[in-house]
C-alpha positions in Angstrom: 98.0 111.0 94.7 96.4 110.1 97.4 98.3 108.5 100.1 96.2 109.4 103.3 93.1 109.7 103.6 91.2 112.7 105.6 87.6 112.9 106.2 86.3 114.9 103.2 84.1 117.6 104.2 86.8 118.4 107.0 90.0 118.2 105.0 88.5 120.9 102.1 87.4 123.1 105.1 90.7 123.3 106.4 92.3 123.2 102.9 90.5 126.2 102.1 90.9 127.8 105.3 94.4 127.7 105.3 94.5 128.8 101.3 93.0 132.0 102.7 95.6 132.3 105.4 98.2 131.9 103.0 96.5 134.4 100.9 96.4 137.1 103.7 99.8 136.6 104.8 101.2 136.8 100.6 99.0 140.2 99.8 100.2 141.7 103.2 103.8 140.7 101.8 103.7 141.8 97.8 102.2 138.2 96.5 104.2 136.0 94.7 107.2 138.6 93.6 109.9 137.2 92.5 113.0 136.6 95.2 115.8 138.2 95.0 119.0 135.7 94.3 122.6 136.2 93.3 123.4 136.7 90.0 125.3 133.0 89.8 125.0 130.0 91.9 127.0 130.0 95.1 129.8 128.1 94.2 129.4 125.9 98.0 125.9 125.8 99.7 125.9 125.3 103.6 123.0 124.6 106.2 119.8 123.1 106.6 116.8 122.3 104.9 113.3 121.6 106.6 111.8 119.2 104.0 108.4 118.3 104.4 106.3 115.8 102.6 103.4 113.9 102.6 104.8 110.0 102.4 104.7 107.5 105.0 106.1 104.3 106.3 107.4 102.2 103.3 107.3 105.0 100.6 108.3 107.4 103.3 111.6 104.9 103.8 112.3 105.8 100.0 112.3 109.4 100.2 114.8 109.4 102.9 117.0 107.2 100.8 116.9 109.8 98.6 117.6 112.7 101.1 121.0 110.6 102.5 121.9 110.4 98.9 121.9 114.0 98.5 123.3 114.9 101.8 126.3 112.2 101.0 126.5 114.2 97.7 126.7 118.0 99.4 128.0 117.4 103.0 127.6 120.7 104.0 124.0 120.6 104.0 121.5 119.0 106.5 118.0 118.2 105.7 115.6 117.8 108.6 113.0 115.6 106.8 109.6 115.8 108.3 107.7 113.1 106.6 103.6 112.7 106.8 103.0 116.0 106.9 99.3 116.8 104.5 98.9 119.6 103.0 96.0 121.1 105.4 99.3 121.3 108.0 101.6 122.3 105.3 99.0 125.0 104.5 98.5 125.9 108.1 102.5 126.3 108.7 103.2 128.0 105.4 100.2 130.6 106.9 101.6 131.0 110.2 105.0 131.7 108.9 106.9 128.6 109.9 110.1 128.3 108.1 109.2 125.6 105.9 112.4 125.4 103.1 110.8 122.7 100.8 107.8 121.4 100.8 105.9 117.8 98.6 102.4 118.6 98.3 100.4 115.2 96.9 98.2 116.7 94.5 98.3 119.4 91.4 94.9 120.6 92.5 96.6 123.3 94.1 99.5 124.6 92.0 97.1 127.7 91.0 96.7 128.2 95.1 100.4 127.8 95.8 101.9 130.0 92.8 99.1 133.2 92.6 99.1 133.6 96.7 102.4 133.1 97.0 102.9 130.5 99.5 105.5 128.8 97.3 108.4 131.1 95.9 108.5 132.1 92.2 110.9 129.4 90.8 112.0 131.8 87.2 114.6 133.3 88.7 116.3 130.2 90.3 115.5 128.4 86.8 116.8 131.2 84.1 120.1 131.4 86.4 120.9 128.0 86.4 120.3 127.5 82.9 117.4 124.7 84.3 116.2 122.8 80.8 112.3 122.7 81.0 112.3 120.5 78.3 113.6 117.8 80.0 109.9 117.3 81.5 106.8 116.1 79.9 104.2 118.9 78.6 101.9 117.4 81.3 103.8 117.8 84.2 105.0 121.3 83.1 101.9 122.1 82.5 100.3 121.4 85.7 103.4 122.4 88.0 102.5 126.4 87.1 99.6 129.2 87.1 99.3 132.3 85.2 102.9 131.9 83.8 104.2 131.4 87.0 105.8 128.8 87.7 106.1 127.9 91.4 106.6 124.6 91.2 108.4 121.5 89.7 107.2 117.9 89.0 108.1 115.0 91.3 107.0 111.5 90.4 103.7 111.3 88.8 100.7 109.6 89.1 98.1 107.9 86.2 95.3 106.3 86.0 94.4 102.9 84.7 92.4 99.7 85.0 93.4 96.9 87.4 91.5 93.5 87.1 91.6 89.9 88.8 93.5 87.2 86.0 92.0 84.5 88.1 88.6 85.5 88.3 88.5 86.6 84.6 89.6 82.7 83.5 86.5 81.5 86.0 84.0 83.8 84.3 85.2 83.3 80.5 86.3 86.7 79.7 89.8 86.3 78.0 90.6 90.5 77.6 90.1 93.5 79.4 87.3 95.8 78.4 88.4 98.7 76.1 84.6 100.4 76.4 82.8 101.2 79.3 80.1 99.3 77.9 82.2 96.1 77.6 83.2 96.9 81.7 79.6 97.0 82.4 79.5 93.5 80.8 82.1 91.9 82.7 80.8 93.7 86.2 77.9 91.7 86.1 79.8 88.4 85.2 82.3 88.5 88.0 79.8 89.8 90.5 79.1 86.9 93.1 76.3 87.2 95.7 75.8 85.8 99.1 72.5 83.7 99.6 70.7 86.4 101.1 71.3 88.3 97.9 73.8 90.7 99.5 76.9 91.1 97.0 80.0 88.8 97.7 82.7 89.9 94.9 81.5 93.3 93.1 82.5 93.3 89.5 83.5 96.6 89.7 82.0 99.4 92.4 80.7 102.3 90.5 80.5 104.8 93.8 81.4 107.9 93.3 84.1 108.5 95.9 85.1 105.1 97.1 88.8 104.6 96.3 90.3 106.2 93.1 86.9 106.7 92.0 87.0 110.6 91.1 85.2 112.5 88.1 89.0 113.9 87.4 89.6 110.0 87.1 87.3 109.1 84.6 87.1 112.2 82.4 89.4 111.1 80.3 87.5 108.2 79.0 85.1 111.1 78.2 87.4 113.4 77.0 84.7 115.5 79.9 86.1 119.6 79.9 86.4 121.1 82.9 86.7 124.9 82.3 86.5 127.6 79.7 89.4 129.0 78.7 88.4 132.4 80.9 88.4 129.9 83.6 84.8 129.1 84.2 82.9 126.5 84.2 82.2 124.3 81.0 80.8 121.3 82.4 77.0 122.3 81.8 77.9 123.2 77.8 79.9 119.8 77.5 76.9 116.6 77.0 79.6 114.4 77.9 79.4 115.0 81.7 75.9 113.8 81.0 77.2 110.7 79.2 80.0 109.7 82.2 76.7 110.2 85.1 74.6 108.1 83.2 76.9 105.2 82.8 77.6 105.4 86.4 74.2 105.5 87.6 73.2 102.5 85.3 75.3 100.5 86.9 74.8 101.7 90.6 71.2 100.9 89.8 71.7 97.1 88.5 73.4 96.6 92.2 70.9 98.9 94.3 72.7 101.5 95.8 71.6 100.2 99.0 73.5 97.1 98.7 76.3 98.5 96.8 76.8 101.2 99.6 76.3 98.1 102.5 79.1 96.4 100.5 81.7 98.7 100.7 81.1 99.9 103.8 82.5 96.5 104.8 85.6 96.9 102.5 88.9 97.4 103.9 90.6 100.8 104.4 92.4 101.8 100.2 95.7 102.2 101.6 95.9 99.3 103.8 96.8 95.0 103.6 93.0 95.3 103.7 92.5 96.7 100.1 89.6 95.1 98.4 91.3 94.7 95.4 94.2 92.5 96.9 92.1 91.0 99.2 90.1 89.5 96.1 86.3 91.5 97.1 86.3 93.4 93.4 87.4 92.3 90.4 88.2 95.6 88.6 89.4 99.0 89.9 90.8 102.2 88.5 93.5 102.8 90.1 97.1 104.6 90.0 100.6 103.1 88.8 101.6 103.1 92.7 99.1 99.9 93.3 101.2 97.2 91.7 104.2 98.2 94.5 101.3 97.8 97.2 100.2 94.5 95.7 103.5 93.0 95.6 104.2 94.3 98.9 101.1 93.1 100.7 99.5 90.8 98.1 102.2 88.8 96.2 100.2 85.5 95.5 97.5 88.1 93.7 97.4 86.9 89.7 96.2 90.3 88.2 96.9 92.6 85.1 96.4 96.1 83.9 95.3 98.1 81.0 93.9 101.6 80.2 90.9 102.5 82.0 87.8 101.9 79.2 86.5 104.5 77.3 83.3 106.0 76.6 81.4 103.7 73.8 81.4 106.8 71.8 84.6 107.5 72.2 86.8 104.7 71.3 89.4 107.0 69.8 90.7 108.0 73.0 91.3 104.2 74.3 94.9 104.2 75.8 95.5 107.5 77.7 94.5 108.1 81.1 94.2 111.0 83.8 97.6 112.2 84.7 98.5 113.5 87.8 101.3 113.8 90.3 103.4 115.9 92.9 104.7 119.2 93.2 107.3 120.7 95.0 108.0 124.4 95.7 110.2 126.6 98.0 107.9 128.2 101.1 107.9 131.7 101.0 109.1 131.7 104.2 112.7 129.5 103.4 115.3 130.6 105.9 117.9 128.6 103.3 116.4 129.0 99.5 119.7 128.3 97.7 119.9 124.8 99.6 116.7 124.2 99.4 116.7 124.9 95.3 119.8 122.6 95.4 117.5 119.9 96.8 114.9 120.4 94.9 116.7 120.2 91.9 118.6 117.0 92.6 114.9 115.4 93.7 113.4 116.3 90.3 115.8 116.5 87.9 118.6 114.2 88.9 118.3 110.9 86.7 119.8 108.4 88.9 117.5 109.7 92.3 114.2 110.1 90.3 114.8 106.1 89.0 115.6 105.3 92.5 112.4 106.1 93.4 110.3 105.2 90.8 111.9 101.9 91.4 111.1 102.2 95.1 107.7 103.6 95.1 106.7 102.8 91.7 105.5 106.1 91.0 106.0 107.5 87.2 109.5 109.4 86.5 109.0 112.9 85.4 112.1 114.0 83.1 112.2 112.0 79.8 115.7 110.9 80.7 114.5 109.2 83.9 111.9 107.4 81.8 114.0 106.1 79.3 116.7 104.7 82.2 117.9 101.0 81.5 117.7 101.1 85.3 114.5 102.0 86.0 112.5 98.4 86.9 109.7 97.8 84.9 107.2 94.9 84.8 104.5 94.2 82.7 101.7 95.5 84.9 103.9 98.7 85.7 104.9 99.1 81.9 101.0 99.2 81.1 101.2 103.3 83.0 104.0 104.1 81.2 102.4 103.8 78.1 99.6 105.7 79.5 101.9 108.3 80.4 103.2 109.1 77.4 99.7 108.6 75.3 98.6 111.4 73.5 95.0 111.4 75.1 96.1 111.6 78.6 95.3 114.8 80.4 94.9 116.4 83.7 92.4 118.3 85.2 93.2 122.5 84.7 94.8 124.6 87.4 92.4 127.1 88.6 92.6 130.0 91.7 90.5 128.0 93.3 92.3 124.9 93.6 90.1 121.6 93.4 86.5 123.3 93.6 85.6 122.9 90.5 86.0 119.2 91.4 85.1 119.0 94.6 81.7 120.4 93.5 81.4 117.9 90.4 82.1 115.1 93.9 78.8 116.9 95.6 76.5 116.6 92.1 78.2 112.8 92.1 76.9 112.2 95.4 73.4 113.1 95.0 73.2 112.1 91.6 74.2 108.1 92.7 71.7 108.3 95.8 68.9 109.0 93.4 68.5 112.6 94.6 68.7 114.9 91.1 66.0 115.6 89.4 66.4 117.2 86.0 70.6 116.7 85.3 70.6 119.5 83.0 69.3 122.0 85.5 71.8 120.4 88.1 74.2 120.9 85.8 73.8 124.2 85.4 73.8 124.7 89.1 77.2 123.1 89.0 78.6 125.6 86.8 77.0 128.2 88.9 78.4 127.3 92.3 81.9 127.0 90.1 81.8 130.5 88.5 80.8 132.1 92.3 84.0 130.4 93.5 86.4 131.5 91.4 84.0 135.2 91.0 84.6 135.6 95.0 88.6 134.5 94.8 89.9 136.7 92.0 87.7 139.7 93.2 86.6 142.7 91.1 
C-alpha cells in the first residue's frame, strides 16, 4: 500500500539502514525469542499503548474511529495514536529503542525483516494462549504476515490489484469491454490516446512507465504468473522466460509513445495520492491500481463514470485472467513494548474483531482480512469495489515472497525496469542474469556464513 510517497533511492537507503540498526540492536538482545507472558490472559488490562501507523488525513480519521471504539470498549486503556508515521521512522525508533507498543507498517515487503531481526515481538505465544483461530484469515494474508515459521505479525486490511478504466472515454472510442489480455490493453491504449497538435500526448491510453503510480513488477507478475525466488531463497527470475515476456510487452508499448514523450507527459501529471490524480482528473484512460482508489474517486472525483476489472493477463496466459497481486498491512508488537498485553489486546480487536475490521473497510475501502469480515452483510460494497473482492479471493492471486532482505529482490527488478524502458540494456538475458546476481549477494551478505 502505498499511501505516501518518499523519494525512492532515499527512502530504501534509510529503510535499509534502519533494518540493520534493528538488526544490531535484536542480535545484541537474543533475536527474535520468544517473550515471556503469563500463562492466561489477565483477566483486566490497564495502561497505554503508543500506536503508530502510517495513515493520514481522511483514512487516518478512520483509524482513530477505530481506536475510540476500542478504548470505549476497555476503559482502562489509553492509546496515544501517532498517525503518519512511515516505516523508515518506525524503523529508526524501533532501532533506537523507543517504546513503540504497536506498530502498522504499509507493506509486506518487510515481514521477513521485522520477524528474523526481531524488531517486532514473536506473536506464538500470545496466539497459542489465547486460543487465536488462524484460520479465520485468508492463506494469503497468513502467508505473508510470517518468516521462517515465525510469525510476527498479523494482517490488517489488505490491498489488490486490478484494472481501473474511463466508461466515458471507452463509449467515445467504440470499445464496449475491458481487455482481458495485455494484448487487447495494448489495443485500446492506442485508441483512447489523444494528442495535442504539436504531437505531444493529451490523454495516454494507458502509461506503461515503470514506476509511475502503482506501476510495480510485483504488480503485474501476476498476469505472468512471473516467480520471484527459488525455494532456497534465491533468485529465479533469470530461469523464469516470463520476466522476459512482461519487459517486452512493456517496452513495446513505451516505444509506440517515445519514451521521451511518454516521460514529458507524466512529468506533468498530478501527484497519485492527491485531487490531482490523473486518473480522476481524466489524463489516462486505464490504470492498475489498488481497491483503495474507488474511496479516493468518490471522495475527490464523484462525477468520474469509470469501472473495474482484473488487471489483463499475459496473451499466453489467459488461464490466470481474474486474480491479481495481493498485498496489505501488517501489524506487530515492537520489541521494545513497555505494555505488550494491551497492546496484543489492541491488536487483536484491529484484526480480528468483525464489526471494527468492516468499519474500516467501509471507511477506507481497503479489503477485510478474516473471512468473517468479508462475508459481513454490513460491509458496503459497490460494483467497482466488488470487482477486488473477487480478486481477493481468486485462486491466481499471489503475493510477492518474504525474504531476509525485504523488498530487494524487487527493488532490483525496479533498477533493470528502469534502464530497460530508457533503452539502456543490451542483451536482457545477460541483464537478467545480473539481476539474479545482485539478488543472491543481497540475501548471501544478510544471512551470513
Amino acid at each position: 500500500m502505498k499511501r505516501q510517497r518518499l523519494n525512492r533511492q532515499r527512502y530504501v537507503a534509510t529503510v535499509a539502514a534502519g533494518l540493520a540498526l534493528v538488526t544490531l540492536a535484536a542480535c545484541s538482545t537474543g533475536g527474535s525469542s520468544s517473550p515471556s507472558i503469563a500463562a492466561s490472559a489477565p483477566a483486566k488490562v490497564t495502561g497505554t499503548v503508543e500506536f503508530w501507523h502510517f495513515f493520514t488525513d481522511r483514512e487516518a480519521a478512520a483509524v482513530q474511529a477505530a481506536v475510540n471504539d476500542f478504548e470505549a470498549k476497555y476503559p482502562g486503556i489509553k492509546v496515544n495514536v501517532h498517525g503518519g508515521q512511515d516505516d523508515e521512522k518506525m524503523l529508526k525508533a524501533i532501532a533506537a529503542g523507543q517504546p513503540i507498543d504497536l506498530a502498522l507498517s504499509s507493506t509486506t515487503d518487510r515481514a521477513g525483516k521485522f520477524c528474523q531481526s526481531g524488531a517486532f515481538k514473536d506473536l506464538k505465544p500470545y496466539i497459542t494462549r489465547d486460543k487465536v483461530d488462524l484460520t479465520q484469515f485468508p492463506q494469503a494474508p497468513l502467508d505473508y504476515t510470517q518468516f521462517n515459521g515465525v510469525r510476527c505479525t498479523l494482517p490488517m486490511l489488505s490491498d489488490d490489484y486490478g484494472l481501473y478504466y474511463n466508461k466515458a472515454m471507452f463509449a467515445a472510442a467504440g470499445i464496449t469491454d475491458a481487455p482481458k489480455t495485455l494484448g487487447d490493453l495494448t489495443a485500446d491504449a492506442k485508441k483512447l490516446t489523444v494528442l495535442n497538435p504539436d504531437g505531444s500526448i493529451k490523454v495516454a491510453g494507458f502509461v506503461p512507465l515503470m514506476g509511475w503510480y502503482e506501476n510495480a513488477p510485483a504488480h503485474f507478475a501476476p498476469s505472468f504468473g512471473s516467480k520471484w525466488l527459488n525455494a532456497d531463497a534465491t533468485s529465479a527470475i533469470s530461469g523464469d522466460s516470463t520476466w522476459v515476456e512482461m519487459a517486452q510487452w512493456q517496452k513495446s508499448l513505451v516505444d509506440y509513445y517515445g519514451y521521451d514523450k511518454i516521460t514529458k507527459f507524466v512529468a506533468g501529471l498530478g501527484e497519485e495520492f492527491s485531487p490531482d490524480n490523473a486518473f480522476e482528473k481524466g489524463k489516462v484512460a486505464m490504470a492498475i491500481d489498488g481497491e483503495y482508489r474507488s474511496a479516493f474517486v468518490q471522495a475527490e472525483a464523484p462525477a468520474l463514470q469509470y469501472g473495474t476489472a482484473p488487471f489483463p493477463t499475459g496473451d499466453t496466459h489467459t488461464d490466470l485472467y481474474g486474480g491479481g497481486y495481493v498485498t496489505g498491512n501488517i501489524i506487530g508488537i515492537g520489541k521494545g513494548s513497555q505494555n505488550p498485553e494491551a497492546a496484543w489486546l489492541l491488536m487483536k480487536y484491529l484484526t480480528t474483531d468483525t464489526s471494527a475490521m468492516v468499519k474500516l473497510a467501509n471507511a477506507i475501502k481497503n479489503i477485510p482480512t478474516t473471512k468473517a469480515a468479508l462475508a459481513s452483510p454490513d460491509l458496503q460494497a459497490d460494483a467497482n469495489y466488488k470487482t477486488f473482492l473477487t480478486i481477493f479471493g481468486d485462486p491466481h492471486s499471489s503475493t510477492t515472497p518474504s525474504s531476509p532482505t525485504g523488498s530487494q529482490y524487487q527493488d532490483t527488478m525496479g533498477d533493470f525496469f528502469t534502464k530497460w524502458q530508457e533503452g539502456k540494456v543490451g542483451d536482457i538475458t545477460t541483464a537478467l542474469k545480473g539481476v539474479d546476481k545482485t539478488i543472491d549477494d543481497a540475501l548471501a551478505l544478510a544471512t551470513g556464513p
